[in-house]
Each structure stands twice: as structure tokens, then as C-alpha cells.
PADRENFI-279521 format. One record per residue (C-alpha): residue in one letter; x, y, z. Coordinates in nm, 4 decimals. Layout:
// PADRENFI-279521
(rec A (X Y Z))
...
// end
This chain:
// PADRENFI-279521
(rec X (-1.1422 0.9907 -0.8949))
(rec X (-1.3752 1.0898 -0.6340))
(rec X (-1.2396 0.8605 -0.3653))
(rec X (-0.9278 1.1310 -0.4088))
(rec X (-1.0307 1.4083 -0.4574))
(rec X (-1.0113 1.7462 -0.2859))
(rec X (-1.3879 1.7470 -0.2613))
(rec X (-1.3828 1.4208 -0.0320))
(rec X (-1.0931 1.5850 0.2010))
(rec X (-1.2982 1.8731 0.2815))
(rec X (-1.6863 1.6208 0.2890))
(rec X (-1.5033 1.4084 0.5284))
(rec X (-1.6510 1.4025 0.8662))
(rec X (-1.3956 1.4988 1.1424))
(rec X (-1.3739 1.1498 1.3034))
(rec X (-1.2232 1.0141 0.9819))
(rec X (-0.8978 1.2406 1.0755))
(rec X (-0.9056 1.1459 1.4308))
(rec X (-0.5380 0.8551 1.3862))
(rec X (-0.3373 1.2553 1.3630))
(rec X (-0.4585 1.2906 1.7156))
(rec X (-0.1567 1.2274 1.9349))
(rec X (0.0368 1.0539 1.6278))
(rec X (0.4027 0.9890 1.7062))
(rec X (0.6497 1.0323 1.3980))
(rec X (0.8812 0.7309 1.4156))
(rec X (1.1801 0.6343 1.2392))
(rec X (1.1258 0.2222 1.1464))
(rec X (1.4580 0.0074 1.0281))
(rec X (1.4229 -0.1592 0.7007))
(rec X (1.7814 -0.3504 0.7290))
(rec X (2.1089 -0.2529 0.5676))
(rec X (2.1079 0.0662 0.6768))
(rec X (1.7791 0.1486 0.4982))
(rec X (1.5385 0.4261 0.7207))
(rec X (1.2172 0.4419 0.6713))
(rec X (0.8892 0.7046 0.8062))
(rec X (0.5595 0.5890 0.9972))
(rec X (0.3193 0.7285 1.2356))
(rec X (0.1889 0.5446 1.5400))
(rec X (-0.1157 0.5952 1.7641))
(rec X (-0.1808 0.4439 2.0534))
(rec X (-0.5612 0.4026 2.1110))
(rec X (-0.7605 0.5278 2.3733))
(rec X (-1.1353 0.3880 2.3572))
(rec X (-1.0260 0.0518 2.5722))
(rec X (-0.8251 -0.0421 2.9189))
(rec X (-0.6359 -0.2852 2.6656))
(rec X (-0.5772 -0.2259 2.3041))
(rec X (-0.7208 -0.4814 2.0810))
(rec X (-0.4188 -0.5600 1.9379))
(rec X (-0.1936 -0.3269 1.6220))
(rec X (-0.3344 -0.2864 1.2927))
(rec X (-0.0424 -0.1633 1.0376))
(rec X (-0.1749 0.0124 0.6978))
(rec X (0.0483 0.0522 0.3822))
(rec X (-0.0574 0.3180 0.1339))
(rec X (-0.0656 0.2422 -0.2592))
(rec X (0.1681 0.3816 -0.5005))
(rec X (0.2708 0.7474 -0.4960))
(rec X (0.0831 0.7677 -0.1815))
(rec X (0.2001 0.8209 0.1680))
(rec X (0.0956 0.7673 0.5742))
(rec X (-0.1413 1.0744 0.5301))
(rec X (-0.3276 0.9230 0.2020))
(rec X (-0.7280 0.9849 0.2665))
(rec X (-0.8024 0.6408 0.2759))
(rec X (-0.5247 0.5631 0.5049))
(rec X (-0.6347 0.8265 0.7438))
(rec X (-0.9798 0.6934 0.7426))
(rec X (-0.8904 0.3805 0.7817))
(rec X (-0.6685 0.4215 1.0456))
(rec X (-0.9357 0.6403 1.2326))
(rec X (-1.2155 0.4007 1.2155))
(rec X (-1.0009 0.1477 1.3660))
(rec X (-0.8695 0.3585 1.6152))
(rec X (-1.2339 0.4105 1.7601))
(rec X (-1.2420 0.0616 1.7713))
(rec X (-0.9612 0.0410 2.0055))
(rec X (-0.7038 -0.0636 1.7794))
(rec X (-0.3291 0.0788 1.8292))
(rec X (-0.2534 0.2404 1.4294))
(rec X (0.0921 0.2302 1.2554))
(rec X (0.0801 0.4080 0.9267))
(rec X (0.4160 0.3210 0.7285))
(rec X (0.5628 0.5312 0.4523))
(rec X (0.7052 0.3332 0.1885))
(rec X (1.0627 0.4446 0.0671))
(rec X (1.0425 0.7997 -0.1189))
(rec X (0.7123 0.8616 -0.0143))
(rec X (0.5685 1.1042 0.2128))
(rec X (0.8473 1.3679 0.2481))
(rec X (1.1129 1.0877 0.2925))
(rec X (1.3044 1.1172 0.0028))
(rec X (1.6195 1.2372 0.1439))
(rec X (1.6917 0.9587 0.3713))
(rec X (1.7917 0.6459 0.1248))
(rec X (1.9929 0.7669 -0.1891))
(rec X (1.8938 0.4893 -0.4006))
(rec X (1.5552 0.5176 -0.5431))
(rec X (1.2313 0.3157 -0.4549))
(rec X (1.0977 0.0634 -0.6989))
(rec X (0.8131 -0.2308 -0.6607))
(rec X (1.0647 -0.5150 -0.5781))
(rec X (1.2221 -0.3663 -0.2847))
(rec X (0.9934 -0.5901 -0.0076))
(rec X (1.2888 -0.7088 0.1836))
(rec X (1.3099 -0.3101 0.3362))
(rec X (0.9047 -0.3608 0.4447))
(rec X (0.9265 -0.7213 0.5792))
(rec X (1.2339 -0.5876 0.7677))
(rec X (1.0514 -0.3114 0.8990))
(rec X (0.7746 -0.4737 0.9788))
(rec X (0.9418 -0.6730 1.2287))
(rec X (1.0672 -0.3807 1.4005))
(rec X (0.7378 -0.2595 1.4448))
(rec X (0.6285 -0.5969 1.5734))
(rec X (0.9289 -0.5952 1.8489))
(rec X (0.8905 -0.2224 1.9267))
(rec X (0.4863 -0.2229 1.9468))
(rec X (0.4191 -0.5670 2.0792))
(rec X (0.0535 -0.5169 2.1205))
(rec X (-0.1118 -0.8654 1.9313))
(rec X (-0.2471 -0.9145 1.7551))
(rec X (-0.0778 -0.8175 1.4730))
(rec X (-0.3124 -0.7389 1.1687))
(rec X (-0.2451 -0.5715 0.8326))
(rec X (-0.4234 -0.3721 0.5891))
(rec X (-0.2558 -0.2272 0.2409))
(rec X (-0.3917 -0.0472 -0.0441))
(rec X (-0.3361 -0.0962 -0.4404))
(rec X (0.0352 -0.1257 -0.4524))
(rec X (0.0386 -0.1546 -0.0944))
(rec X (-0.2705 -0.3991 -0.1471))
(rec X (0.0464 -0.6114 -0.3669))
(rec X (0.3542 -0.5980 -0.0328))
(rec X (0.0856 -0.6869 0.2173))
(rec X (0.0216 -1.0046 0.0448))
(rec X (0.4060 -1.0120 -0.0195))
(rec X (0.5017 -0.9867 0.3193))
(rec X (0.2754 -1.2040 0.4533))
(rec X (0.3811 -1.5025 0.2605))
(rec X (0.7206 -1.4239 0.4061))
(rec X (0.5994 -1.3428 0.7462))
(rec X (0.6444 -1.7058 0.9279))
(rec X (0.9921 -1.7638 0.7967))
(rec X (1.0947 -1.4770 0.9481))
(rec X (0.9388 -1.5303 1.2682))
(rec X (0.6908 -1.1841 1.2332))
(rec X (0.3946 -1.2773 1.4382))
(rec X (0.1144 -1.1632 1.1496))
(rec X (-0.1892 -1.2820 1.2062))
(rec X (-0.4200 -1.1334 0.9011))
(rec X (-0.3309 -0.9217 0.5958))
(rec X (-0.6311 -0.7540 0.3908))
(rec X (-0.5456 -0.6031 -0.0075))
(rec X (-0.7583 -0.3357 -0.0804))
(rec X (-0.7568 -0.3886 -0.4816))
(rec X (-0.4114 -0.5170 -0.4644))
(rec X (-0.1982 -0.4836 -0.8194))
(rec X (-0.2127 -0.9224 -0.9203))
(rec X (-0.0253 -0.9046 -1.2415))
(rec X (0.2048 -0.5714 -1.2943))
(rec X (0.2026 -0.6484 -1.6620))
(rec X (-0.1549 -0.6105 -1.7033))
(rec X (-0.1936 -0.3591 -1.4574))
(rec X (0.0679 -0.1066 -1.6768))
(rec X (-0.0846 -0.2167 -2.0144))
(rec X (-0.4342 -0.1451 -1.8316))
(rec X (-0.3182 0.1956 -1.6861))
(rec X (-0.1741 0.2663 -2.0550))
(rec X (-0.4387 0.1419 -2.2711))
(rec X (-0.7792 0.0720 -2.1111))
(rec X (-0.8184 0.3565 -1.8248))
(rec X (-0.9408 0.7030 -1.9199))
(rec X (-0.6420 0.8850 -1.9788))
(rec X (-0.6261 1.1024 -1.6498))
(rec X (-0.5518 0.7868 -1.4388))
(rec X (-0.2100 0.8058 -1.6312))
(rec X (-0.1718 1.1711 -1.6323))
(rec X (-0.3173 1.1768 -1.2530))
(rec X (0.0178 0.8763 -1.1454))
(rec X (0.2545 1.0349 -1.3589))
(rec X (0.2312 1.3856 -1.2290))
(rec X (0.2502 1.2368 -0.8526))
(rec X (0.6198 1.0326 -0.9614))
(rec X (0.7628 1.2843 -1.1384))
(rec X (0.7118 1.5107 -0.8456))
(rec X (0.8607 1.2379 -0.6507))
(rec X (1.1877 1.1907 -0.8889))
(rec X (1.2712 1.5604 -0.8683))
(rec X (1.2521 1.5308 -0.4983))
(rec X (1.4526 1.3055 -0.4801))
(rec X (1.7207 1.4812 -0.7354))
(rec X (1.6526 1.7889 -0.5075))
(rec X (1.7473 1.5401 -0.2260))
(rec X (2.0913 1.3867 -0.3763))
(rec X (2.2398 1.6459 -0.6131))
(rec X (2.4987 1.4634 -0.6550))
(rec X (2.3526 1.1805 -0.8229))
(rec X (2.1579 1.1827 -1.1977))
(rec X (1.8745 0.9626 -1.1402))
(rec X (1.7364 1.0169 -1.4776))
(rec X (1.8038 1.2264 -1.8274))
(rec X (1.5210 1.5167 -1.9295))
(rec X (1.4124 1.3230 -2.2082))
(rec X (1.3708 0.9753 -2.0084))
(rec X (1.1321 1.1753 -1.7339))
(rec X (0.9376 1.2667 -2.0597))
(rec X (0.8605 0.9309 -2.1294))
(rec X (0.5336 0.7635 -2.0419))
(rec X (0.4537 0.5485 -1.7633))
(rec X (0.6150 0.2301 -1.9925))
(rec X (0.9204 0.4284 -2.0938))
(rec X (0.9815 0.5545 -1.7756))
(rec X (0.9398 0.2325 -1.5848))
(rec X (1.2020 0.0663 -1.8213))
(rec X (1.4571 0.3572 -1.7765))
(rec X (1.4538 0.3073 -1.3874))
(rec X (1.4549 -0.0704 -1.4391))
(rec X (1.7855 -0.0815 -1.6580))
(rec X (1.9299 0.2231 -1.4595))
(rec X (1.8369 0.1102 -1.1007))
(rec X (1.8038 -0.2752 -1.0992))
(rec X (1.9382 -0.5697 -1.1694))
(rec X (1.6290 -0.7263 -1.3334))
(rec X (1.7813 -0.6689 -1.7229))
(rec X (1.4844 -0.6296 -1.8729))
(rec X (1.1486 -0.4345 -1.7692))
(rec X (0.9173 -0.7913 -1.8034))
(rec X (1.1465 -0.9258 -1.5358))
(rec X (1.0590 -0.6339 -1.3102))
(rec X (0.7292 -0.6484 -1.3371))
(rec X (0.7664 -1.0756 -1.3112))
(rec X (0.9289 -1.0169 -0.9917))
(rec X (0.6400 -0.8547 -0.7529))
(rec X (0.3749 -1.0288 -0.9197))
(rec X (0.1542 -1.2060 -0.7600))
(rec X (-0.1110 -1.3602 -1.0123))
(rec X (-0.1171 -1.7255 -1.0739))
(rec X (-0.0419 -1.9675 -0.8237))
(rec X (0.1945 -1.7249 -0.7075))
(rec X (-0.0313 -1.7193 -0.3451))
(rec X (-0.0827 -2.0838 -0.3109))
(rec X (0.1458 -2.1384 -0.0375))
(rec X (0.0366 -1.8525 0.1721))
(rec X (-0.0295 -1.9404 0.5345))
(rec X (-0.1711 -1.6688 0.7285))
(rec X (-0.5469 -1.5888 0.6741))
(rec X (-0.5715 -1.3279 0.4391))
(rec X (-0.8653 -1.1123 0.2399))
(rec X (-0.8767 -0.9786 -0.1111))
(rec X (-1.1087 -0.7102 -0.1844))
(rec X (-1.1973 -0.5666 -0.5661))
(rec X (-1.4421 -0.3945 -0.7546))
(rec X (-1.5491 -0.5481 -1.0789))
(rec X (-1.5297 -0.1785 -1.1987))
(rec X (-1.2151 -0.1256 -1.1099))
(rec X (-1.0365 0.0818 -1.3942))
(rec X (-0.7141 0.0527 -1.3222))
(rec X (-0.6661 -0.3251 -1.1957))
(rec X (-0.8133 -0.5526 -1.4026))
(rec X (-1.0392 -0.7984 -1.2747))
(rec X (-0.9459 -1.0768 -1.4894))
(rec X (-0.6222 -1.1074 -1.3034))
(rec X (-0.8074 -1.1977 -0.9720))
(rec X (-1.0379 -1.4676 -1.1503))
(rec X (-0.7506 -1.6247 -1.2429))
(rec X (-0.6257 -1.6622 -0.8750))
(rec X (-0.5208 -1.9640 -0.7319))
(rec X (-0.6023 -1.9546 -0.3573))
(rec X (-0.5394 -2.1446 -0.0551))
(rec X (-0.8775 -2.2473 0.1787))
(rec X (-0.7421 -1.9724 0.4210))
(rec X (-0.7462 -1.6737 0.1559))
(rec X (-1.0345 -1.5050 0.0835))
(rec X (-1.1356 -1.3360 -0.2496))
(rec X (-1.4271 -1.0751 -0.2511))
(rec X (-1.5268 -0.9199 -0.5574))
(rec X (-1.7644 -0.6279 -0.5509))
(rec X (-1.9653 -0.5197 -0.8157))
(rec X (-1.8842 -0.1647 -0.7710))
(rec X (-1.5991 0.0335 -0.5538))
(rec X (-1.3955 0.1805 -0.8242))
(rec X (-1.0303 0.1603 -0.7385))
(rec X (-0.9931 0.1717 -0.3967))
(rec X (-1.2870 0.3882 -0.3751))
(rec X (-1.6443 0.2143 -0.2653))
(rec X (-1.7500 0.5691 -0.1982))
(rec X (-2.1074 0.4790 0.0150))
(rec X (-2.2631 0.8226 0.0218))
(rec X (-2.2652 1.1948 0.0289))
(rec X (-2.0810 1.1642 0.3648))
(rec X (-1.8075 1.0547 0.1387))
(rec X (-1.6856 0.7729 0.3864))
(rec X (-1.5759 0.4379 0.2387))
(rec X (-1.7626 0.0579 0.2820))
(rec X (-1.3861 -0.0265 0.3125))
(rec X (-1.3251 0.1322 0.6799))
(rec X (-1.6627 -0.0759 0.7941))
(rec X (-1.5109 -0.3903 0.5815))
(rec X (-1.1439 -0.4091 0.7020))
(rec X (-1.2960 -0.3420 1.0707))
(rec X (-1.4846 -0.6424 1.0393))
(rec X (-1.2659 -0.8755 0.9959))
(rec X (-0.9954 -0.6864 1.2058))
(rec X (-1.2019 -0.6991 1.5048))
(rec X (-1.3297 -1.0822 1.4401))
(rec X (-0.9849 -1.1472 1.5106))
(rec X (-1.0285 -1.0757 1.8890))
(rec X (-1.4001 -1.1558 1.9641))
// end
């Protein structure tokens, strides 16, 4: 709660916003006619960049999230070049795709992150997501070498393992304002994006006043092809052996504490020698608040192993 809160914004030392210096506002192609939003910066610490770090933001989130901004900045000092992406119907960028975003739609962010690989061809190549965004960076990289994207490290930042759990967690075990604090943020999001296409009737009244379960299955039976909301969830899930056959080096990072991903889903992991799994005793979700400062262990973390990359 903290790690989002309005509190933290205004705590925040000023370096942690520096990535907004100087951003550009880019328009990145996700295939079949799908646009999506990012922000690059080019960094300025080094003669030569140490290569592009690309950060996805978790669900309901956008390029300007907190920790995507901090993120971004601490790596930016470091001399990496930034590119924040915005996810379909996130950040302000509803109008521009009538259909609606949902979890499964990774063939968009695999596309688009090869035109960010062709059009910023600084290496190398390095990725960082968060929660949801934690889940498509380990998505994308397992699909990374067959389609010739030159990734060389994804990090998930308490990635979502097994959707089903995660809902029944968010549901059933969380205190009740996690729930409250998500379904505000995507019922904003749906009337923007009614605002956005008049025309169409993404959902009825009573389906929008349906809890995160109801409302899930609703835009899986009216959006998808899945047929049934356990196939949705089946189909960007990642628990299991699911990973196994991952090739590019990757990190997992979680908090045992975590309320709204449970940890039992990453003990349960079946990993590959090149994937790492690091599970902190504390963090919260996404969180690992450090100090009154309000900064995160997570910029120091995924700078780490970012920069090992190059040295």
C-alpha cells in the first residue's frame, strides 16, 4: 500500500523522476495494425550507452507508474538508454485499439518489442517488468529467440505464476482494499475506453458491478475466444513447468509477504539452471520499501544484475 501511495510520490527524492527528463513519446507497432504508447530516454552519464533496458508496468498501471519511474531513473544514472512501454488501454491510450486489453494478448508486446529492438539498437537488450508485467516479461522472453529479438536478460518483479490462484488470492486471502484498490483503477479504465468507442457496448451496468471474478468472466465470454474463464486464466500462466524451456537468463524476485501473489506458486516452480528464483522475506508486493527515503531495494537489485551484463 505504501509502495503506492501518494505519500511515497511526494517522499521521493528528485533523482527518482529524473527518466521524464528529455523523454520522447513514441508510438511502438504491436502487429496487425495494433498501436501502442512508450517513452524513451536516451542516457547521458556515458560516451556510450550501456546498452537499453525496457520496463513493463503491472496491471492497471502505466509508463509513469512510481516504480517504473524509479526504476527507469536509477538506471538511467547508470548510463542505461530507458524505454517505458504502455501496455494496451493503459496510460491514456485507450482510444487507439477498439478492442479491449486482456492478459493473453502477448503477441502485441513481443511484436512491439522487436520494434523497439530495430528502432533503438543500443545492446544489450535487457528487460525488467512488474506484477502482471513481471508475468509478459517472462512470456516474451521464452518467445524471444524464435523470433529473432536479441534479449539478453528479463527480471519479474513479483510476477503473477498461476492467474487462478492469484484471483482466488486477490478475492479471498488479501485485505479487502487490494480488491477495492484494482477494481476502482479497471473500471476507470472500461469507461475510458466506452468514452473512447461510443459506438461499441463493451459491457452491461450490472456486469461492471460484478466483482473482480464476475467481471473477469464477462470480458472473457464477451471478448475472447477462450470459452470459459479457467481457460483464460490457463492461457498466461506460467506456474509449473510452464518455464522449463526458457533460454535467456532470467531473475525472479518475491516477497514471502507478498499479499497478493502467493508464494506457494513460485515454490512450485520448475526452473531451468539459467533462471533464477529469489525469494525475500519481506517486500510486500512490489514494494521492498528500504526506508523513510521511500526508495525501493528493487532499483539497487534490477541494477545489479542489469549492469553485470556489461562489466
Amino acid at each position: 500500500m505504501l509502495s503506492s501511495s501518494g505519500v511515497r510520490r511526494m517522499l521521493l527524492p528528485r533523482r527518482a523522476y529524473q527518466v521524464l527528463e528529455g523523454a520522447q513519446t513514441v508510438m511502438v507497432d504491436g502487429g496487425d495494425g495494433v498501436r501502442l504508447t512508450g517513452a524513451y530516454t536516451a542516457q547521458k552519464t556515458q560516451a556510450v550507452s550501456r546498452g537499453l533496458a525496457v520496463l513493463f508496468h503491472g496491471w492497471e498501471g502505466s509508463l509513469d507508474s512510481t516504480y517504473v519511474l524509479q526504476t527507469g531513473s536509477r538506471l538511467l544514472a547508470d548510463g542505461w538508454d530507458i524505454f517505458r512501454l504502455n501496455f494496451r488501454d493503459h496510460g491514456e491510450s485507450h482510444g487507439l485499439n477498439e478492442a479491449l486489453f486482456h492478459s493473453c494478448r502477448i503477441d502485441e508486446v513481443v511484436h512491439a518489442l522487436g520494434d523497439i529492438a530495430q528502432r533503438w539498437p543500443a545492446r544489450p537488450l535487457a528487460l525488467a517488468g512488474f506484477s502482471l508485467g513481471g508475468n509478459f516479461a517472462l512470456r516474451v522472453a521464452m518467445q524471444a529467440p524464435a523470433k529473432s529479438i536479441p534479449l539478453s536478460y528479463a527480471l519479474a518483479v513479483c510476477p503473477i505464476i498461476d492467474p487462478s490462484e492469484g484471483l482466488f488470492s486477490l478475492e479471498e486471502t488479501a485485505p479487502w482494499f487490494y480488491q477495492a484498490y484494482f477494481m476502482n483503477k479497471w473500471r476507470h479504465s472500461l469507461r475510458a475506453k466506452q468514452a473512447a468507442f461510443p459506438h461499441r457496448e463493451y459491457f452491461e451496468l450490472q456486469e461492471l458491478k460484478q466483482n473482480l471474478r464476475g467481471l473477469t468472466e464477462a470480458l472473457v465470454l464477451r471478448h475472447t475466444d477462450f470459452g470459459s474463464l479457467q481457460a483464460y486464466l490457463d492461457g498466461y500462466s506460467v506456474a509449473g513447468r510452464a518455464l522449463a524451456s526458457l533460454q535467456i537468463p532470467a531473475t525472479i524476485l518475491t516477497a514471502r509477504d507478498d499479499p497478493v501473489i502467493p508464494v506457494d506458486a513460485f515454490e512450485k516452480l520448475e526452473l531451468p539452471g539459467n533462471v533464477e528464483l529469489d525469494i525475500a522475506t519481506y517486500g510486500g508486493h512490489c514494494g521492498f520499501i528500504r526506508g523513510w527515503d521511500m526508495t525501493s531495494f528493487c532499483d539497487d537489485y534490477i541494477a545489479a544484475r542489469f549492469n553485470a551484463l556489461t562489466e
